[in-house]
N, C-alpha and C positions, 0 to 999 in steps of 0.2 A: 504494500500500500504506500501511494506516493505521500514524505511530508506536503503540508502545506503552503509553508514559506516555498521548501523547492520549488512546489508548480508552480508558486507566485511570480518566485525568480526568473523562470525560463518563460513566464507569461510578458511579464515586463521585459525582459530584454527583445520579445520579440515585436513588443509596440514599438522600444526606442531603436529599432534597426531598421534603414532605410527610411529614415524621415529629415525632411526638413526642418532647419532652426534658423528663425534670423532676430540679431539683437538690436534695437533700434538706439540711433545715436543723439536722434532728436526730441529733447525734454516735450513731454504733454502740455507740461503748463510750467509757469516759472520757479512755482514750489517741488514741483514731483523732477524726482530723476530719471534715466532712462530705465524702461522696463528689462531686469536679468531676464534670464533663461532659468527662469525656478525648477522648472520640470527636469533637468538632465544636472548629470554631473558636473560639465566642464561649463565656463562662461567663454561666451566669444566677444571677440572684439566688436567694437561696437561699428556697424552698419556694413557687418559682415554677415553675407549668408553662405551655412554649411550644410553638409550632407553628413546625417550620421551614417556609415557605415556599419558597424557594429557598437555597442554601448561603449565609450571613451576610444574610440577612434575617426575622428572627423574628418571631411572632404572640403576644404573650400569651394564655395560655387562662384565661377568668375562673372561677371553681367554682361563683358562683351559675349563668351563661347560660352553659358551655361550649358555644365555637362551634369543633366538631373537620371543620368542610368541607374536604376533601385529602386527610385519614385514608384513608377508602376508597377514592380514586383511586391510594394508595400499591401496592397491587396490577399495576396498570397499568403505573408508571416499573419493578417489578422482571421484567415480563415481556419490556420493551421491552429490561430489561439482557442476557437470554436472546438475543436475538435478534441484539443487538450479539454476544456473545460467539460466536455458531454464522457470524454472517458473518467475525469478528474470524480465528477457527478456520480457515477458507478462504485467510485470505487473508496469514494470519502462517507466519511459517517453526512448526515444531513445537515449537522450543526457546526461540521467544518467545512462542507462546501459552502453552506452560505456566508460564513466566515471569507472565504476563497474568493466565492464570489463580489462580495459586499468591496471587497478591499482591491481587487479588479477594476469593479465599477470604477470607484474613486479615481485611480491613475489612468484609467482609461479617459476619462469626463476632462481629466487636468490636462491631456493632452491635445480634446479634442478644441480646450478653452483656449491652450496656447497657441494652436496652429489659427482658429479665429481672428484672437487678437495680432497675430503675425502680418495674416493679410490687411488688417484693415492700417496697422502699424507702415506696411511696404508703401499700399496706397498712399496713404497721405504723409510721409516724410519722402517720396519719389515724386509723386503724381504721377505727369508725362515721361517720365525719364524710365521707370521703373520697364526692363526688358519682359515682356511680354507669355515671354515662356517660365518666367520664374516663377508670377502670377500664379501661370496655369497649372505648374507645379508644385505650388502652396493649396490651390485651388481642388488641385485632383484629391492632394493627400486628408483635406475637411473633407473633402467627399468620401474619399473609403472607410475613415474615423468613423464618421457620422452616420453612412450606412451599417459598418459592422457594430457599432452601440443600440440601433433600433432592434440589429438581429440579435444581440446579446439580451438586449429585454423582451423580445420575443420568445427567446426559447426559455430562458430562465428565471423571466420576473422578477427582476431585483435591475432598480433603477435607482444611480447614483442620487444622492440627497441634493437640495439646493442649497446649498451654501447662503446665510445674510451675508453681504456684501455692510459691515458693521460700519464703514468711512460715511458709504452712501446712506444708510438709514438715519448715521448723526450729523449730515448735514442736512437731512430732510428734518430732522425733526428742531435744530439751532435756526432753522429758516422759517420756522411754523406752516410748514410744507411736508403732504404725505399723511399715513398712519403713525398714529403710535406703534412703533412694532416691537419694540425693546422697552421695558422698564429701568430705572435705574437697578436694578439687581436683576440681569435676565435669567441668573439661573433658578431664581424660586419663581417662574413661569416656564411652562413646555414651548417650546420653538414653533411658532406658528409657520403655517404657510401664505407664503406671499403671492397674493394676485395684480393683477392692472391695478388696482384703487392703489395699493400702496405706491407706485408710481405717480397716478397721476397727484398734481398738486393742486387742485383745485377741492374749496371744502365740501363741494358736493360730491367726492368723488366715488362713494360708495352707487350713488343715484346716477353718475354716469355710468360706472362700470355695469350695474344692474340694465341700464337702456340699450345698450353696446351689444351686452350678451343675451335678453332677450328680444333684438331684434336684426341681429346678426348669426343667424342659426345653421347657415352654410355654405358663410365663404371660408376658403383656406389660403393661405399659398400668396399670390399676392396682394389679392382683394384687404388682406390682413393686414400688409407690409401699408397700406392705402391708407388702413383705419387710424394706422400706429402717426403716418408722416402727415395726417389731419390734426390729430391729436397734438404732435408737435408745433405743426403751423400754427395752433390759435394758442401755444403758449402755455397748456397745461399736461403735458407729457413729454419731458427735456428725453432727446434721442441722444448718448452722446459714446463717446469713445470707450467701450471696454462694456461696453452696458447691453447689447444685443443679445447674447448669450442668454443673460439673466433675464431679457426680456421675453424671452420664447420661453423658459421655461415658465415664467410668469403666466403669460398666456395660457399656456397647457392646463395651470391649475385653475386659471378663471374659467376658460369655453369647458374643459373638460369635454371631449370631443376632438378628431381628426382636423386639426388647423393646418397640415401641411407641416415640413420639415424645416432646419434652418436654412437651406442654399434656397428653396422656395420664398420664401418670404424676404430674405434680406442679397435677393440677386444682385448682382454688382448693377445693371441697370438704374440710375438715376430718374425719381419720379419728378417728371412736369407736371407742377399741380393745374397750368394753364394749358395744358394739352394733352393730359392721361384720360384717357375717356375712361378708365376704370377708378381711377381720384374724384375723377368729377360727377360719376353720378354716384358713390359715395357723400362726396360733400354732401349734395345735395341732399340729401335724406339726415346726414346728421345736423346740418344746419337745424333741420327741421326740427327732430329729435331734442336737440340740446342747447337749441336758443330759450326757451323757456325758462331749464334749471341754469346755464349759465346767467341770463336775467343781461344778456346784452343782442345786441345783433351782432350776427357773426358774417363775415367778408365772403 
């Protein structure tokens, strides 16, 4: 019978082989530093991107000749991880697989977070400049993440926890913005689950969220991505850097219901709110909707 740290071991090294990592050199904002490489052993130079090869052996990737060879064999190590975990399954007591599993999840979710923040990181510290193929190669690798995580909770049911994002909750609450979601002593309270309302900032927000999800009962995908960059345009749901992730999974617990996955809703595609004909007959119906509890007219 296999330990369970071992399979954990050869689970995770098979995530961090053949993936991408890029460390950004460009401060967020004038207080924050640049985002490490939390996720892996080694830190790279800043506004370098590398190819892990195996765990603590990296690839520089250069931007004129990127040579991304592994990228698509990373498909391969996470079905082979599948297969470890369905024999792992068999052959663990119940209360160590889900031990196995539970702790899986977690570094799986951390990587799926970092490759996220990676591309939206490339984008906007490159913009125009940023080679094309690297992109597609940060892009592929959310995509095989993201799909082997739906199949990992498909066969197994055990879906990584949401993390509070504690920064963002206390400045929602120092700004008199958002839910209370923390007390001063969070631990003589159980962790709640966070929905839309607790983003949006407006003190109606229980009564938007409520209008939103009883009358939005079957869009997904981008119809979604429409509702969220409305929400942002009138000023009470901030979209911003590193918050997408959290926001889907936000989602998930408000619709409760198939919304579509993340490359679906946050496509690289830039919404024209003066020319998405999918924006616009949205608007129009929330205008409707939510001019009343907002108690203004809305543009």
């Amino acid at each position: 019978m296999p330990k369970t740290s071992d399979t954990l071991s050869i689970l995770e090294d098979n995530l961090k082989t053949n993936i991408l990592l890029y460390a950004p050199e460009i401060k967020h904002s004038e207080n924050q530093e640049p985002a490490p490489v939390v996720y892996f052993d080694d830190h790279l130079p800043f506004n370098k991107v590398a190819l892990v090869v195996t765990p603590g052996e990296f690839r520089d990737i250069h931007f004129e000749k990127p040579d991304l060879t592994g990228v698509s064999t990373k498909n391969i190590l996470l079905r082979d991880n599948l297969f470890i975990l369905m024999d792992a399954k068999n052959e663990l007591s119940p209360d160590q697989f889900i031990l196995l599993a539970e702790e899986y999840a977690k570094v799986l979710k951390s990587v799926l977070d970092y490759t996220i923040d990676a591309i939206y990181s490339l984008k906007g510290n490159f913009k125009n400049n940023l080679p094309e193929k690297i992109l597609l190669g940060f892009e592929t690798q959310s995509r095989f993440l993201e799909d082997h995580y739906l199949e990992f909770e498909k066969r197994f049911g055990i879906e990584a926890s949401l993390e509070e994002e504690n920064e963002d909750i206390e400045h929602l609450k120092l700004n008199g913005q958002g839910s209370k979601i923390l007390d001063k002593n969070p631990d003589d309270k159980p962790k709640q689950t966070l929905t839309l309302k607790d983003y949006i900032t407006h003190p109606e927000r229980e009564e938007i969220e409520k209008i939103i999800v009883e009358n939005f009962t079957t869009e997904k995908g981008r119809s979604i991505r429409c509702i969220l960059e409305y929400l942002n345009n009138i000023n009470i749901l901030p979209i911003g850097y590193g918050k997408k992730n959290i926001l889907l999974a936000c989602l998930k617990n408000t619709f409760k219901r198939d919304i579509g996955v993340y490359s679906s809703i946050w496509e690289e595609k830039k919404i024209d709110p003066l020319s998405d004909r999918t924006y616009i007959d949205l608007k129009k119906s929330l205008n409707k909707l939510l001019e009343n509890v907002l108690n203004k007219k809305l543009p």
